[in-house]
C-alpha positions in Angstrom: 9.2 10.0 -18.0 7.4 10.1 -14.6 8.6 8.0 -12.0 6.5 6.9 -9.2 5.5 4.8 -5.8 2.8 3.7 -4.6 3.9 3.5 -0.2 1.4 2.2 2.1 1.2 0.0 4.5 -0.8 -4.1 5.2 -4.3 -3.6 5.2 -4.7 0.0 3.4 -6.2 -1.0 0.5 -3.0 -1.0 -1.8 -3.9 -3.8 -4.0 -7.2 -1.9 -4.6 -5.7 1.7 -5.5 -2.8 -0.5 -7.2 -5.9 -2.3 -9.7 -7.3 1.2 -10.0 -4.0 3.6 -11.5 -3.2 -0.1 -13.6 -6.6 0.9 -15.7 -5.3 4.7 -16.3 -4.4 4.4 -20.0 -0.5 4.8 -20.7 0.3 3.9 -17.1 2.4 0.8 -15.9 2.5 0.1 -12.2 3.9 -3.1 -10.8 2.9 -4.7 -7.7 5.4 -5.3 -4.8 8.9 -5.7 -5.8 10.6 -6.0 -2.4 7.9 -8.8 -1.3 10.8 -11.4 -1.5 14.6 -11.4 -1.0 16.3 -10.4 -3.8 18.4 -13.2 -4.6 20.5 -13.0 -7.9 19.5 -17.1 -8.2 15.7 -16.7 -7.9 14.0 -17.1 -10.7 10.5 -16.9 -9.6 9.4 -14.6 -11.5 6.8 -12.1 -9.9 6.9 -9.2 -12.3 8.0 -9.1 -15.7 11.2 -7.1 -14.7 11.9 -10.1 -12.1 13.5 -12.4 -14.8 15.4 -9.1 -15.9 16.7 -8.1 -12.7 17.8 -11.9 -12.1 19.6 -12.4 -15.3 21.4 -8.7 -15.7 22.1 -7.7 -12.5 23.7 -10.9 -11.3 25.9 -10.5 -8.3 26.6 -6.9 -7.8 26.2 -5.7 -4.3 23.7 -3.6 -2.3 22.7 -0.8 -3.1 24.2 -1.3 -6.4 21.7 -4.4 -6.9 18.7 -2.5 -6.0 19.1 0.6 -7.6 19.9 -1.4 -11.2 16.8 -3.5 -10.5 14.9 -0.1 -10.5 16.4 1.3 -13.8 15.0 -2.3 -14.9 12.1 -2.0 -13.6 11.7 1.9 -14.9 12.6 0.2 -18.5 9.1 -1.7 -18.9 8.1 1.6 -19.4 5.2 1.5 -21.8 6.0 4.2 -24.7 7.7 6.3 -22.4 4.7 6.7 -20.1 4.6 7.0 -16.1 6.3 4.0 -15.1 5.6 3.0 -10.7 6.0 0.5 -8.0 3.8 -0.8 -4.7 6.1 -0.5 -1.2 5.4 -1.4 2.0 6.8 0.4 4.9 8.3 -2.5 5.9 9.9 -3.0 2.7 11.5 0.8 2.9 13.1 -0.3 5.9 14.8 -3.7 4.3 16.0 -1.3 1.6 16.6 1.9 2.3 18.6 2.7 -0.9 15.2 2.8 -2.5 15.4 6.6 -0.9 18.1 7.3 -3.4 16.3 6.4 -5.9 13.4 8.2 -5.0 15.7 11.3 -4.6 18.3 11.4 -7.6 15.4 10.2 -10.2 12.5 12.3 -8.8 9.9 9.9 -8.1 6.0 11.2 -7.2 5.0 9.5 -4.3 1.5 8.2 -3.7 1.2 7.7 0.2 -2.0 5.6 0.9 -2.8 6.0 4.2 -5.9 4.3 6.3 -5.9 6.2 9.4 -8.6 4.0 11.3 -6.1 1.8 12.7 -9.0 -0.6 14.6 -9.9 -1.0 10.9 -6.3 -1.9 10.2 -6.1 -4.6 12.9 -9.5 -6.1 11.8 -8.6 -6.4 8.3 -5.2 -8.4 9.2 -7.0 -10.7 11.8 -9.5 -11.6 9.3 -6.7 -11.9 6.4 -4.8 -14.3 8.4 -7.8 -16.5 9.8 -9.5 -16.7 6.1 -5.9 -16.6 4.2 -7.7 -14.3 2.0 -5.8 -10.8 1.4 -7.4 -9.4 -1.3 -10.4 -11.1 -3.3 -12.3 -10.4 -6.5 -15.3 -12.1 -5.0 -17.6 -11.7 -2.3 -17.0 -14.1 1.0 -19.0 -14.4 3.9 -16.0 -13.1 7.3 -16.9 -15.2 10.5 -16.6 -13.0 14.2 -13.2 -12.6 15.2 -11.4 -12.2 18.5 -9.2 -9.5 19.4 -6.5 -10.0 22.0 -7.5 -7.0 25.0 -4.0 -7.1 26.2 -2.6 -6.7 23.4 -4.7 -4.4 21.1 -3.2 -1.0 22.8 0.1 -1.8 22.3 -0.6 -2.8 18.8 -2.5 0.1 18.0 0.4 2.4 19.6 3.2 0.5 17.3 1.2 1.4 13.9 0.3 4.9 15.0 4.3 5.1 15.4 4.6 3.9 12.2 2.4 6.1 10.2 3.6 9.0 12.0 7.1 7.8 11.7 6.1 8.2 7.4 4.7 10.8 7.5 7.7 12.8 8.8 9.6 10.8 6.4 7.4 12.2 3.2 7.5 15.7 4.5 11.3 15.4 4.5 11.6 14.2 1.1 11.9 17.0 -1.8 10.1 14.7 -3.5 6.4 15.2 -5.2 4.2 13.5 -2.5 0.8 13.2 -2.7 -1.7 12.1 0.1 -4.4 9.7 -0.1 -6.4 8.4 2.7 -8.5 4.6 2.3 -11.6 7.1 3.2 -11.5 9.8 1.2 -10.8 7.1 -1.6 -13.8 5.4 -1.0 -15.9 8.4 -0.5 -14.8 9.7 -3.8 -13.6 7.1 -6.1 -13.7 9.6 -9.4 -12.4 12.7 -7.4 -9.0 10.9 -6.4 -8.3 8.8 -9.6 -9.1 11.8 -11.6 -6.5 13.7 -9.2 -4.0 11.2 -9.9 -4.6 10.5 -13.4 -3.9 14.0 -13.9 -0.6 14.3 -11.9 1.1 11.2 -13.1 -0.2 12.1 -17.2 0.3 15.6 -16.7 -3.5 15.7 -18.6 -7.0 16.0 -17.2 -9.0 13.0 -17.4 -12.4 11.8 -16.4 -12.1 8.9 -14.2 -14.9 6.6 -14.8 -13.2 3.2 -14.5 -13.9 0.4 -12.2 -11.9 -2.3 -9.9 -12.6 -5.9 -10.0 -11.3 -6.0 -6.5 -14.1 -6.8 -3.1 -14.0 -5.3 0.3 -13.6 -8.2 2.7 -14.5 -6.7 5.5 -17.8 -5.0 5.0 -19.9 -5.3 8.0 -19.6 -3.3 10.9 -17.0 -3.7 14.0 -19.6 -4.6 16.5 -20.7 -7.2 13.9 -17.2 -8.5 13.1 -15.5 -8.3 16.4 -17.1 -11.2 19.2 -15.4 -9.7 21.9 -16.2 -5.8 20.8 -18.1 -4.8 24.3 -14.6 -5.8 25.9 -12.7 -3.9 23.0 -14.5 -0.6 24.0 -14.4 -0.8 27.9 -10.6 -1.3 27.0 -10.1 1.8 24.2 -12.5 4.3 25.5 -10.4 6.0 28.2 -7.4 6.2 25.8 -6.6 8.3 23.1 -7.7 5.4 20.7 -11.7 5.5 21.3 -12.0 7.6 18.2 -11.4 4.3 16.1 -14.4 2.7 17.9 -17.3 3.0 14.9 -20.4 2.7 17.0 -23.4 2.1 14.6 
């Protein structure tokens, strides 16, 4: 039985990709796991190995918790088929047992990158002003402003990051596979049908479809009020390659 993750990162388009390898048939993938404390009391249930892990695992301690919740979770299994996970970055660092999971069960990992990281810190100031993070509808996104003292620094700290995983998935003996937000975009079929066929170890046409919208679809000028400050501010730095002039 394949085992795999889906890592990423806020803002990547996760929840999209997610929707898309949940229509590959045979395939279960469950969204973030690691979203909430794992408290042996909850019983929200926000997966259908949730209730599971709350009732079985009781009051075991880390790692031994998390690394039973993810047999549990590798149980829902669907006749035996590739059975995967969402994780943030963030996540990864609460739990970092997850690696030896990852490790000792062999786990392909799907690393969704977006490398625009302008784009990034768009998407995030317009999820938190509209409360909307992902949306099967189109909405109309009012102009937002972007702090100019603080945009460098921001963009530095998520370059970090990325870079910070990447090193970390070239490190792993693990299968890892690269996706980048663009290249997913550009070539919807090309990917899925590159995933498809590692995770079912079969070739298959990709012609499915997610019900998920784009928020942000209009350009940065159009989206950013303050975007003639942004790029006196980013174009002598290393970040004026994230600028998208159209």
């Amino acid at each position: 039985m394949t085992r795999f993750c889906l890592l990423s990162t806020q803002r990547s388009g996760s929840t999209w990709l997610l929707d898309l390898i949940a229509k590959i048939p045979g395939i279960t993938i469950f969204p973030e796991l690691f979203n909430k404390p794992l408290n042996p009391g909850s019983r929200r249930e926000t997966t259908p190995a949730h209730y599971a892990y709350c009732v079985e695992v009781g009051d075991c301690c880390r790692p031994w918790r998390v690394l039973r919740y993810l047999d549990l979770v590798a149980s829902a299994s669907r006749d035996g088929g590739p059975v995967g996970f969402k994780l943030m970055y963030n996540q990864l660092v609460m739990y970092p047992e997850i690696l030896l999971k990852f490790v000792r069960d062999r786990y392909v990992i799907i690393h969704l990158m977006r490398e625009n990281t302008l784009d990034v810190i768009i998407s995030m100031t317009v999820a938190r002003e509209t409360n909307q993070w992902s949306t099967r509808q189109t909405i109309e996104v009012e102009s937002i402003y972007l702090n100019p003292k603080t945009l460098v620094r921001r963009i530095r700290r998520h370059q970090r990051r990325l870079r910070n995983f990447k090193v970390l998935c070239r490190l792993l003996p693990n299968r890892v596979v690269a996706i980048t937000y663009d290249a997913l975009r550009a070539n919807v079929a090309g990917e899925m049908g590159r995933l498809t066929s590692l995770l079912t170890h079969r070739r298959h046409h990709w012609d499915g479809c997610s019900e998920f919208r784009k928020i942000v679809t209009k350009p940065q000028r159009d989206v950013v009020a303050n975007y003639d400050e942004i790029c006196r501010i980013l174009e002598p730095t290393p970040y004026a390659c994230f600028l998208v002039v159209d």
